[in-house]
N, C-alpha and C positions, 0 to 999 in steps of 0.2 A: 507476249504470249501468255494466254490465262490458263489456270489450273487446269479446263478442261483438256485444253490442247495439249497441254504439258502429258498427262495421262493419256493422249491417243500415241503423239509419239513414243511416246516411252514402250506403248504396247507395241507399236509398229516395229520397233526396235529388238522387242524379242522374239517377233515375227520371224523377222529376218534373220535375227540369230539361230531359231529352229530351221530356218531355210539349209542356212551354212551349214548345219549340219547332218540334213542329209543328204547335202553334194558332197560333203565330205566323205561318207558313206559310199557315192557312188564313184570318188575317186575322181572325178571332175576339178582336176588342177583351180584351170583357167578361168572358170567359173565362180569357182569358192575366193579366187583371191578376187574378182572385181566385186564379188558380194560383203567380200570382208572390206575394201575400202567404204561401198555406200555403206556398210552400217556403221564403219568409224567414223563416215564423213556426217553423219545423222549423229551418233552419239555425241559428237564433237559442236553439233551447231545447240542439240539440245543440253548442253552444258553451258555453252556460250548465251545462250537464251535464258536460261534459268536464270546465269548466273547477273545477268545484265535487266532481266527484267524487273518493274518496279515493286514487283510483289517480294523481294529478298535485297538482302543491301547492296548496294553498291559501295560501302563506304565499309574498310575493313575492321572499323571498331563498333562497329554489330552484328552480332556474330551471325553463323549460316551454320544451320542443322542439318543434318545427315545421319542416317541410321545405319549400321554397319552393313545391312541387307543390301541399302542403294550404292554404296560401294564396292561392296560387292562384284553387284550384280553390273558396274562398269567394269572391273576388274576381267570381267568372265568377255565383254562384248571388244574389247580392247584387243586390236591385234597385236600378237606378238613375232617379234623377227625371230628367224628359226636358224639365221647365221650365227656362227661366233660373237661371244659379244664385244661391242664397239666398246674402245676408250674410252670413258665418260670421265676426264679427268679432274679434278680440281682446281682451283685457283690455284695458281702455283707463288704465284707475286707473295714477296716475303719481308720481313725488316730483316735486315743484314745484321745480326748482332755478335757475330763472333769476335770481332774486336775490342769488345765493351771491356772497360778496365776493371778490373778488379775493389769493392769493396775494401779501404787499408785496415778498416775495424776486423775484417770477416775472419777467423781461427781458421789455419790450414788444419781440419783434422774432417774425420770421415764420420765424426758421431758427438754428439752433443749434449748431456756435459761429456767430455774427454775423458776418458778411463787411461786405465795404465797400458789396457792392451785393447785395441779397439775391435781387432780380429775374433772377437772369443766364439769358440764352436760352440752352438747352438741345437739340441737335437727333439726339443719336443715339438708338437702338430697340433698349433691354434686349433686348425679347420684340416678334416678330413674332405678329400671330394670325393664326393656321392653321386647321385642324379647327373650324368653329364651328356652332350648331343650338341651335336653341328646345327646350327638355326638357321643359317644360309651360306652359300655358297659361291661365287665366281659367275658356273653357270647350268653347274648342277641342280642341288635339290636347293629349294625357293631359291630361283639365281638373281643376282644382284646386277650384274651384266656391269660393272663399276670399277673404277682406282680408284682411291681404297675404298673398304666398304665405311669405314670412322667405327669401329665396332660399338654398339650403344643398343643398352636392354637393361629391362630394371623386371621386379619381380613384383607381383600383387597377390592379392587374398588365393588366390585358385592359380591362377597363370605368370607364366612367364612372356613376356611380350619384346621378341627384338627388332630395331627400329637403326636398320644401317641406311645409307645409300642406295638407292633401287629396292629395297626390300620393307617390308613392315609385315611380323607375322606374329603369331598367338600362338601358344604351346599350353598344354597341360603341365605345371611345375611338379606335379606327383609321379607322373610317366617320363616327362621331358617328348611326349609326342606331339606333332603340330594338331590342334583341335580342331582346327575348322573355321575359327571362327573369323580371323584376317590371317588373309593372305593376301597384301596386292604390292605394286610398283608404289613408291612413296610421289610419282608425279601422280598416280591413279589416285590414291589418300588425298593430297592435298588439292586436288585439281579446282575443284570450288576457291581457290584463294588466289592459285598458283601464278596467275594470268599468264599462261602458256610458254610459261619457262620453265626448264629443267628443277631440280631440286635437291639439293646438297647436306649436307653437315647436319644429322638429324641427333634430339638431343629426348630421352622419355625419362619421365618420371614417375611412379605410383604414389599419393599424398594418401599416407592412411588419417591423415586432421580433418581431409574434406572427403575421402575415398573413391577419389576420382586420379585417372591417368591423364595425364600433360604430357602432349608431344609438340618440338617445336622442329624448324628447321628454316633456311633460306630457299628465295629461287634466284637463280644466276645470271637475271640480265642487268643491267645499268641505266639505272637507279634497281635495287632490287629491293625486294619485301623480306620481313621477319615474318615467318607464318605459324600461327601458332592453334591448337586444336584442345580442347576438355573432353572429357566424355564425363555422359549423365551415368555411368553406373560405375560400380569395383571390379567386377565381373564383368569381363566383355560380353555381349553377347549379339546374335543376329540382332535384336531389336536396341540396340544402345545405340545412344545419340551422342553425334561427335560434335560439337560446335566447334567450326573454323572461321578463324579473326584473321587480318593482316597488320602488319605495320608498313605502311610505306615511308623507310630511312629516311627520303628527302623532308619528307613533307610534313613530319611532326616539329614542332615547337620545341626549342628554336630548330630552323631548318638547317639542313648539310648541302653541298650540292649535288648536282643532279649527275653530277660524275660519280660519282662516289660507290661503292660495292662496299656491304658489311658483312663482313669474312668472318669464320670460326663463332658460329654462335655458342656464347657458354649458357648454363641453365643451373639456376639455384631456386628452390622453392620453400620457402617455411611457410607459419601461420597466418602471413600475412599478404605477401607477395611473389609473385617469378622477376625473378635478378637475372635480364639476359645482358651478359657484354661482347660487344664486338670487337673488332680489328676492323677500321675502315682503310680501304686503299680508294683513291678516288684520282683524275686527271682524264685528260682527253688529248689524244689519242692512247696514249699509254696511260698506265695506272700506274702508283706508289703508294708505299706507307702513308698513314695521313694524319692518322689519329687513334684514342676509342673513346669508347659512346657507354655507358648503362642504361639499361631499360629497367624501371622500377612499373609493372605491372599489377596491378590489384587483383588480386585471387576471387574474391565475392564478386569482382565485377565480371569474369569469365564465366562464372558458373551463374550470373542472370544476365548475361545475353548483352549487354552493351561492356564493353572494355574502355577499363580507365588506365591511364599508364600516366609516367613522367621520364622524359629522358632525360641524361646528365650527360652534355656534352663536353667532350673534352676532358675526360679523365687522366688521358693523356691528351694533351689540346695538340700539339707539336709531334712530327717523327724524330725531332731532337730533345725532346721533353723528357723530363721526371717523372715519373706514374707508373701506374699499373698498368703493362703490357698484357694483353689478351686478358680481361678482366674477366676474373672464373666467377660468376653468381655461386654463393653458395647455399646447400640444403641445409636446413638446421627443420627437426620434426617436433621440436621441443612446444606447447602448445600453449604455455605462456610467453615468448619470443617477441620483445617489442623492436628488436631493432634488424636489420639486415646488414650484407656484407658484399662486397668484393675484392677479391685479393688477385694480385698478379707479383710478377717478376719486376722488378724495376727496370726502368728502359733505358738508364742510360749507367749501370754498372751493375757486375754480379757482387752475389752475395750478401742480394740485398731485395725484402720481399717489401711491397705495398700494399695497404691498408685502405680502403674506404669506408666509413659506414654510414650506414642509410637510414634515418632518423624516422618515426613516425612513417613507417611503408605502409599502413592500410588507410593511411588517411594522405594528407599532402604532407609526401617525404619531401625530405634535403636531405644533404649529402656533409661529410663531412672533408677536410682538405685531406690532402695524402699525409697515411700513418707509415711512415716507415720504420721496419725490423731487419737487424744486423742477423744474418745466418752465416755457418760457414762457407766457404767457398766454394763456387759455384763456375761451372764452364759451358761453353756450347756443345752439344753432340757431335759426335760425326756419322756419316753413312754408315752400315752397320753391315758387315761381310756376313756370307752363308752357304753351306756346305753345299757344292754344286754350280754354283756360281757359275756364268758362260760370261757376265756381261762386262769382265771386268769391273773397275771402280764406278762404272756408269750403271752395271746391273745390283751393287750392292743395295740397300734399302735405306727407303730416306727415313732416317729418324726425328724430323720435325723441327722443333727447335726446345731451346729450355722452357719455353713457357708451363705453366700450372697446369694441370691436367683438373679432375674435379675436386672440390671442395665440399667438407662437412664438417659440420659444427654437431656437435656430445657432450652434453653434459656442460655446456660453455666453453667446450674448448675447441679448437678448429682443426681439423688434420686435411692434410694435401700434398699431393708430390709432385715431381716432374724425372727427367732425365736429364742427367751434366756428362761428360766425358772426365774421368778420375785416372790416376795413377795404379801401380797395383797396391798400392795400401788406399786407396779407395778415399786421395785427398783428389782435390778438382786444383791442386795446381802443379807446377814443374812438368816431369815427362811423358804426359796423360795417352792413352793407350788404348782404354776400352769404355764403354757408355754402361751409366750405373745410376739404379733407382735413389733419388733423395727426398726423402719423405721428412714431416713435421708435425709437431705438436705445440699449439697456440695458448695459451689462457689471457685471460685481463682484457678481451676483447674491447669491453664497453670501456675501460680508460686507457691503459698504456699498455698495449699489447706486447709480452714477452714470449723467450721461447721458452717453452718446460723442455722439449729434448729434439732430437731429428738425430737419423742416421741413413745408411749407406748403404743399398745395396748390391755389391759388386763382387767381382769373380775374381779372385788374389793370384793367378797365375801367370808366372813369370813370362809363359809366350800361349799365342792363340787364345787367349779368355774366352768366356760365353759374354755376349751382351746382353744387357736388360734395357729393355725402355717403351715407353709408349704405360705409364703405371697409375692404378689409380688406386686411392685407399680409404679405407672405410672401418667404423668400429663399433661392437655390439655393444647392444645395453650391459653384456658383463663387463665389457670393456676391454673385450679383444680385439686385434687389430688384425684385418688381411688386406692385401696386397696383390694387386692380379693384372698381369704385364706380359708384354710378348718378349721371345727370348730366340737369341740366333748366335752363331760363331764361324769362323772359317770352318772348323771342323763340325760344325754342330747345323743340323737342319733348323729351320725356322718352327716351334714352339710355342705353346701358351704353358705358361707358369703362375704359380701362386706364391707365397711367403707371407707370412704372419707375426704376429708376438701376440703374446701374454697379459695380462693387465699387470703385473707383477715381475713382467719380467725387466731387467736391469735395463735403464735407460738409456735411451738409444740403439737397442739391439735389433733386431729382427730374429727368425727361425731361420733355418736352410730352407732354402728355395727348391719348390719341390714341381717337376715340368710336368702337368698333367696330360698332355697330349704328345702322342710316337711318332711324328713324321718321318716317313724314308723317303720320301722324294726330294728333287730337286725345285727352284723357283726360278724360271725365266721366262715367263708369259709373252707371245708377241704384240699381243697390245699394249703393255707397260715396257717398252723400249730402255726406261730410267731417263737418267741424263747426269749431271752435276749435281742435281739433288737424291740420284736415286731414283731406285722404283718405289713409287709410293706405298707406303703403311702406313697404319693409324689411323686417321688423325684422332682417336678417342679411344677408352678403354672404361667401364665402368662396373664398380662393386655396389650393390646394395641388400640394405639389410632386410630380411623379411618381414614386412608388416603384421605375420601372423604372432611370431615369438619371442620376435626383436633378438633372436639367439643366430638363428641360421643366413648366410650369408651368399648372395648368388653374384658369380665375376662374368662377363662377357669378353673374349680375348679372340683375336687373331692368329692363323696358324697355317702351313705350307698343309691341306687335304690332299694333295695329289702333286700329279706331274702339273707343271704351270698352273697351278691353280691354289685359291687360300678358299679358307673356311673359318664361321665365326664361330666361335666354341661357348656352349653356353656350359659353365659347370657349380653344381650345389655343397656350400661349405659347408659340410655338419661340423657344431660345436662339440670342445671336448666335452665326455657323458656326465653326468651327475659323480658326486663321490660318493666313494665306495663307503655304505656303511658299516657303522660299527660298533656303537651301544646308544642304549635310550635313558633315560632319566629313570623312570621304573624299570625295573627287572620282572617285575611283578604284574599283570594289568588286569586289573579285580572284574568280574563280570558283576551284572546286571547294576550297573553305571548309565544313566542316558548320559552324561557328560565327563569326560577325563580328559585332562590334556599330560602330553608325553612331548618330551623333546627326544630330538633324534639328532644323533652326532656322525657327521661320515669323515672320512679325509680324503684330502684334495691331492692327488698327483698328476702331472704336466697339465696342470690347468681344471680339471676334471671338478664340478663343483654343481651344487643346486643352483635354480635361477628360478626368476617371476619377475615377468617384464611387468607388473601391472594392469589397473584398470585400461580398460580402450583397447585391452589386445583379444584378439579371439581366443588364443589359445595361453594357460597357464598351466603351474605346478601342480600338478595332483599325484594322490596317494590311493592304496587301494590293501586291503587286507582279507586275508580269506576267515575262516571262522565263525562267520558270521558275523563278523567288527563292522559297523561304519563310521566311516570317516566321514565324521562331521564336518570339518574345512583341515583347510592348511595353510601354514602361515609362514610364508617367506623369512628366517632372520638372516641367513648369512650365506654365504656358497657354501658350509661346511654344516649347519646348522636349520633346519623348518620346525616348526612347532606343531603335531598335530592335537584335535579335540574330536575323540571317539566317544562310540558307544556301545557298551557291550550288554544290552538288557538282551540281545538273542545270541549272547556268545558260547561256545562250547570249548571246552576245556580245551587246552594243547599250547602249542609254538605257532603262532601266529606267519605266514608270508607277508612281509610289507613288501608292497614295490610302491616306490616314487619314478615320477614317469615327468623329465624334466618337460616345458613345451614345445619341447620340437621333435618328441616323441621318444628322445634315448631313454632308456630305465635303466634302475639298478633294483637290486632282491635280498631278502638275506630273511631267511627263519629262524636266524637264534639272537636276536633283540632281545626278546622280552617272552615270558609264559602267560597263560589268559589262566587265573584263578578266580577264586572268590575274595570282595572285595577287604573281609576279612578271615583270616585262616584261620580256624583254632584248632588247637592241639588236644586240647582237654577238654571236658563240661562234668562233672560230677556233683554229689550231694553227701550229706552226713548230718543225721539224723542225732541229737541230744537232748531228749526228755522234749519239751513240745515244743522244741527248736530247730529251723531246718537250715543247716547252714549250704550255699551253692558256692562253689571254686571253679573258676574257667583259665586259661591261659592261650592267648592271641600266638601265632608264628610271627605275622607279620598285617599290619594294617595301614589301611592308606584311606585319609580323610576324616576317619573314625571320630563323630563328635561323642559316642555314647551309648549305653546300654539300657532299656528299658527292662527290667526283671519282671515278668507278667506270670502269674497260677493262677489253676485253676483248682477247684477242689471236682473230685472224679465220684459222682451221682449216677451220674447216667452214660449214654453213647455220646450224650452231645456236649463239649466242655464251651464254659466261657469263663475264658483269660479275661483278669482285668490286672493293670498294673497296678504295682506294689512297691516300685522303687527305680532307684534311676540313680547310674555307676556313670561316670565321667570317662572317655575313651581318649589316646593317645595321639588321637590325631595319625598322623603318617607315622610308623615305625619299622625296622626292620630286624627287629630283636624281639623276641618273646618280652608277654608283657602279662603278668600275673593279677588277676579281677578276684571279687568275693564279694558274695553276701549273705547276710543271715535275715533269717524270715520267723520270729521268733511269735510266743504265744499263741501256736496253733489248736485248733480245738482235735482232738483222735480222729485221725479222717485218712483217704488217699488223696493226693494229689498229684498234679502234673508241674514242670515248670519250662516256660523257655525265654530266651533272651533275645528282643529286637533289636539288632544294630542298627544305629541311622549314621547317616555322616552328614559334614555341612552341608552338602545341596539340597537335603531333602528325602535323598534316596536310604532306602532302609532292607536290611533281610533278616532270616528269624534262623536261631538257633536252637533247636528243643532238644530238654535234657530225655534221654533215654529211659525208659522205664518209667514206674509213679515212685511218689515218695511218699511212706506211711509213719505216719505220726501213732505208736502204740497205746497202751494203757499204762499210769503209774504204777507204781511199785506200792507204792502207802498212799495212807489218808494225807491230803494236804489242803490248807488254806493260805492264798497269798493276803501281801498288804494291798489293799487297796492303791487302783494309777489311777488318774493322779490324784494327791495327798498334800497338804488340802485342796480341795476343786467346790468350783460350782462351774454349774449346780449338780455335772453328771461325771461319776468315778466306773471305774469296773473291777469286778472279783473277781477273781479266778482262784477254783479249787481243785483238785486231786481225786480221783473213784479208783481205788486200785482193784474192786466188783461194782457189781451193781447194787442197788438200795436205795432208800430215801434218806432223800437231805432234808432236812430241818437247818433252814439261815436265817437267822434273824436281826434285828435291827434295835440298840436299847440306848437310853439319855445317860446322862452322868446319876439321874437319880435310879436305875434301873428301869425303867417302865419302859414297855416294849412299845416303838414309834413304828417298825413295819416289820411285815415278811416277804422276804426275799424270796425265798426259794422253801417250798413244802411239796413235794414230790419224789418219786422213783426216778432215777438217774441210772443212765447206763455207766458201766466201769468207760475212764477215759478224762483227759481235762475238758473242763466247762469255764465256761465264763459269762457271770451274769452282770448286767449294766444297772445302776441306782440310778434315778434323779433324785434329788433331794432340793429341789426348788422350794416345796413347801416347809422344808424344816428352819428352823431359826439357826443363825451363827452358835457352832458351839463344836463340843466333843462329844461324838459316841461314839460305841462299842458296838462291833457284828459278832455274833456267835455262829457257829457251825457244828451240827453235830449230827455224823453217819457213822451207822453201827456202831464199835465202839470208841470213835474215833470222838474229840470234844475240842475244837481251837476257838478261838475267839482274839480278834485285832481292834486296836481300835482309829479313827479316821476324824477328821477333823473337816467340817463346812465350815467355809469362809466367805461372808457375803459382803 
């Protein structure tokens, strides 16, 4: 079929959908539903058409594009059943491992290293939840129509997007309301791959390395396909392009047989590759355990359109084998990351995890043999009771098995949990009782992976406990840790909960476990009958950390919404807020600065601390001050510690408001930091006048930066003064103690003047001081003649003599033999000091004598040229 026809259909299609809709209108039953089969039955061949004709692949390692509109828009022409919804159960086929022997290395204890007392109460709140809302439903709002839903949803730039069983939808992460933009059935989603099988075990991620969403998932027939999807944008939207791949299990290199079903897909994504691992069960007529598989898939090759992968068969080769059972791929976002992972449960004893890694994944990886790690003891779950319960031990809930739920890699080190059955002191051996989260923390990945810590969390009550399981765990850039799992008891309704620590906090611990959702009903749905396994829950749970601020944390969990019916719960961890502050490095913050830097000191309680994910994040630490201050930047040092670089060239005096506004939006405030003055304070400026000497005296309160003082006069003529400087006082740099200046400005001629003082500091920046009033230099008291400055000179000395009236001077100039060489000075002179300048270039090396004689006044000195 060619494009053109492709595009009449598809109009014909919505022809007919407008049709259906106004028989709907007219209430015409029997009409709307034979119009509602021809347009499934047309929608269904023009899929089948598309998907088989030569113009798009038939081979599922090239991918096939789709814009979220044409999904949509099948979504919309798709009928749907308006019964109760059907069963849609899962593979139930299991490896029997309840018998698996015990690890002899493994430490019976509940937490890792072993403390004196393993119980300790715990009361502070990693993660407050915020933002929280039902994303889908049973068969209510977006209904899933499914057993179990696998609860699975991750968080991106703008939205929330959850990806169960029958459901795929988009929320607004700032309202938590559904946006509009996907809503469909995940057979509707993946139908381009699906080759008209059902569709199960769905797994999403948001990669802020490539800013693209990866959803995978299986379909259910035998041989079945790994079906996996990218989109071209961060932000979903009507016009985003989803490219859907296939893998067909049999048929890739080396092959499996064509018996075979690949169960529980896991999904791990870093810089380089998607790590999916399976569970195959394979045979004919029945199926069994058989094996697992990893899929090491190249990320660059997803997002340009043909897919490169490598499988690794036989991770576990045997169902009596060594290895990694249900091989968890795990995330690491770290964006230098050369190597990949897969970790599982060991298959043939607990208390004991395995290790794969994956060499060179963006080019032709290998794999490494099985890394195995001694953990403490470890047991199978059991069915998990709940308040209301009709079905007996057949209606209880099936809790899965021990395997690994998801895995992340931080900072190099790996964190991951599952569920064991414990005692009430929370070891997994002797008289075990109730199902409890065991989580872990990895280093040394790349050579000999050790454990730094793991612990326990479980409910220490001597009868009826709560249960926890189905847990997944995750940890922020500050290096807190949450924890987000569903929770049920004989007396206790079925629940979603969270639990956390601290980066700081004592190893091995956890927070109390705090149940974010209030169920008052009961759970016995008649489509989920149970059996020996239970009614099904789970099979997944996942936390992720927000790509905007690497601080905020969002969990997707399971939970009893109503009478027989679950809900998936999507809810928003805020981090604890910024610390509280509490002084700055200046007391003091000097205006008209374009540049100052101030450190800022807060303290840190239950956690509470600054943060700065860094480059590549949208959102970071910022500061903000009123005053008129800006805040030049701000510099991340410590969670109790930022450096700011302000500028106060338009600041106005006072107590400045600082708020830091960590990046996930919490702030903190405080207006008694610091006061905004001038960069230097002074206390004093004055002058004192001595015969035709002006001495100036200042004293500083306090300075900061201060390289020094320019001393500039002016003499006062006119309206108009011009300062020129006259000397230059060395400043103290930063002080906070008065600090005493001076200077004298000596042999003035009788005059007024003005004086004031330029401060500069090191960067450049400068203000002016001007002394108050003018300063007057009077008239002498007597006749006087100085000696000659300097003595001897050449060629050129100065006089200065005395008018204590006015009169003529008579100065002159005589040899050693008397005979007069020059006249200085022969005129009327006002009363006041003078100073007349000689050259004496033209005289020869020698000594003579100047006379001076007004009124009755007669001095004479003598001066020496030295050539």
């Amino acid at each position: 079929m060619n494009k053109q026809r492709f595009i009449s259909a598809a109009f014909f299609v919505l022809v007919l959908a407008f049709i259906v809709f106004l028989y709907a209108g007219e209430g015409d039953r029997k009409n709307q539903e034979g119009i509602n089969q021809n347009v499934t039955q047309i929608s269904e061949r023009i899929t089948t058409d598309r998907v088989q004709d030569s113009s798009f692949s038939r081979n599922g390692m090239i991918g096939f594009p789709e814009t979220v509109e044409t999904i949509m828009n099948r979504e919309r022409i798709t009928v749907r059943d308006t019964t109760p919804p059907v069963y849609k159960p899962k593979n139930k086929i299991r490896r029997d491992r309840s018998g698996l022997p015990q690890n002899p290395e493994s430490p019976q204890t509940s937490r890792y290293p072993q403390a004196f007392q393993d119980n300790e109460p715990l009361t502070d709140a990693p993660q407050t939840v915020s933002t929280n809302f039902t994303s889908a439903t049973l068969s209510g709002t977006n209904p899933t129509g499914a057993f179990p839903p696998d609860n699975m949803g991750a968080v991106g730039p703008s939205q929330f997007i959850t990806a169960v069983n029958g459901r795929i939808v988009s929320f607004n992460k700032s309202t938590g309301a559904a946006d509009g933009i996907i809503n469909a059935s995940t057979d509707v989603f993946f139908n381009s791959v699906r080759n008209g099988s059902g569709t199960s075990d769905p797994r999403i991620r948001y990669d802020r390395l490539s800013q693209r969403w990866y959803v995978i998932i299986i379909n259910v027939s035998t041989p079945n396909r790994i079906l996996l999807s990218v989109s071209s944008t961060s932000d979903i939207t009507n016009s985003t392009t989803w490219t859907f791949y296939y893998i067909s299990i049999e048929a890739v290199t080396p092959t499996i047989s064509n018996t075979c079903l690949a169960d529980y897909p896991t999904l791990g994504i870093d810089a380089n590759a998607l790590y999916i691992g399976t569970n195959n069960f394979c045979g004919s007529p029945t199926q069994s355990f058989n094996s697992t598989d990893g899929y090491v898939v190249n990320k660059q090759s997803l997002i340009t359109g043909t897919m490169v992968l490598k499988v690794f068969r036989g991770l576990l080769p045997t169902s009596s084998s060594a290895g990694p059972y249900t091989p968890q791929g795990i995330d690491n976002f770290d964006a230098s990351a050369s190597e990949g992972y897969f970790i599982g449960v060991d298959n043939v004893a607990f208390g004991k995890l395995t290790i794969r890694r994956v060499s060179n994944p963006g080019g032709t990886p290998t794999i490494s043999s099985n890394i195995d790690l001694t953990v403490p003891t470890t047991s199978y779950p059991v069915t998990v009771p709940h308040s209301g319960n009709t079905g007996g031990t057949n209606g209880y809930l099936d809790a899965l098995d021990d395997r690994l739920f998801a895995a992340y890699i931080r900072n190099g080190r790996l964190w991951t949990a599952h569920n064991i059955n414990v005692n009430a002191s929370g070891v997994a051996t002797g008289s075990r009782s109730r199902d409890a989260i065991r989580w872990y923390e990895i280093n040394n990945l790349s050579t000999t992976p050790s454990l730094v810590q793991s612990g326990t969390v479980y409910d220490a009550a001597a009868s009826n406990p709560r249960y926890y399981w189905i847990p997944t765990i995750s940890v922020s850039g500050q290096g807190h840790a949450a924890v987000g799992f569903s929770t049920a008891g004989a007396n206790n309704r079925i629940d979603a909960g969270i639990t956390g620590r601290l980066s700081n906090d004592a190893l091995g611990t956890m927070q109390t476990p705090y149940i974010y959702t209030s169920s008052s009903t009961a759970y016995n749905p008649s489509g989920d009958p149970g059996g020996s396994y239970g009614r099904r829950w789970g099979d997944y749970s996942y936390v992720s950390v927000d790509p905007e601020d690497d601080m905020t944390m969002w969990t997707v969990q399971q939970f009893c919404n109503a009478s027989n019916s679950y809900g998936v719960r999507v809810a928003k961890l805020l981090a604890p807020p910024p610390a509280s502050l509490t002084s700055a490095s200046l007391s003091s913050l000097p205006m008209n600065l374009s540049s100052v830097d101030v450190t800022i000191y807060g303290t840190s309680t239950s956690g509470s601390g600054f943060f700065d994910p860094g480059s590549g994040f949208a959102k970071r630490i910022s500061a903000s001050l009123n005053l008129n201050i800006t805040v030049n930047s701000i510099t991340y040092v410590s969670p109790t510690q930022v450096q700011l670089n302000l500028s106060t060239v338009s600041a106005t005096a006072g107590y400045p408001m600082l708020t830091i506004t960590n990046p996930d939006g919490q702030q903190v405030s405080s207006s008694s930091l610091f006061e905004v003055v001038l960069p230097i304070s002074l206390s004093s400026f004055n002058s004192m006048v001595s015969g035709r000497s002006v001495k100036l005296n200042w004293v500083t309160e306090t300075e900061l930066n201060n390289a020094g003082f320019d001393v500039e006069r002016a003499e006062v003529r006119s309206q108009k003064l011009e300062f020129s400087k006259i000397g230059f006082i060395n400043g103290h740099g930063t002080a906070n103690t008065p600090t005493n200046y001076s200077f004298e400005d000596k042999n003035l001629n009788t005059g007024k003047y003005k004086y004031r003082l330029k401060q500069n500091d090191h960067n450049g920046n400068y203000e002016y001081f001007e002394l108050n009033g003018e300063v007057e230099v009077g008239v002498p008291k007597k006749y006087d003649i100085s000696q000659n400055y300097p003595n001897p000179f050449n060629p050129v000395t100065k006089i200065n003599f005395d008018l204590p009236e006015n009169g003529r001077v008579d100065l002159r100039l005589y040899d050693m033999l008397g005979r007069e060489v020059a006249v200085l000075v022969n005129e009327v002179r006002s009363a006041g000091y003078h100073t007349v300048q000689f050259d004496a270039s033209k005289l020869s090396s020698g000594i003579y004598f100047y006379k001076m004689n007004a009124g009755k006044f007669s001095g004479i000195k003598k001066m020496a040229v030295l050539k």
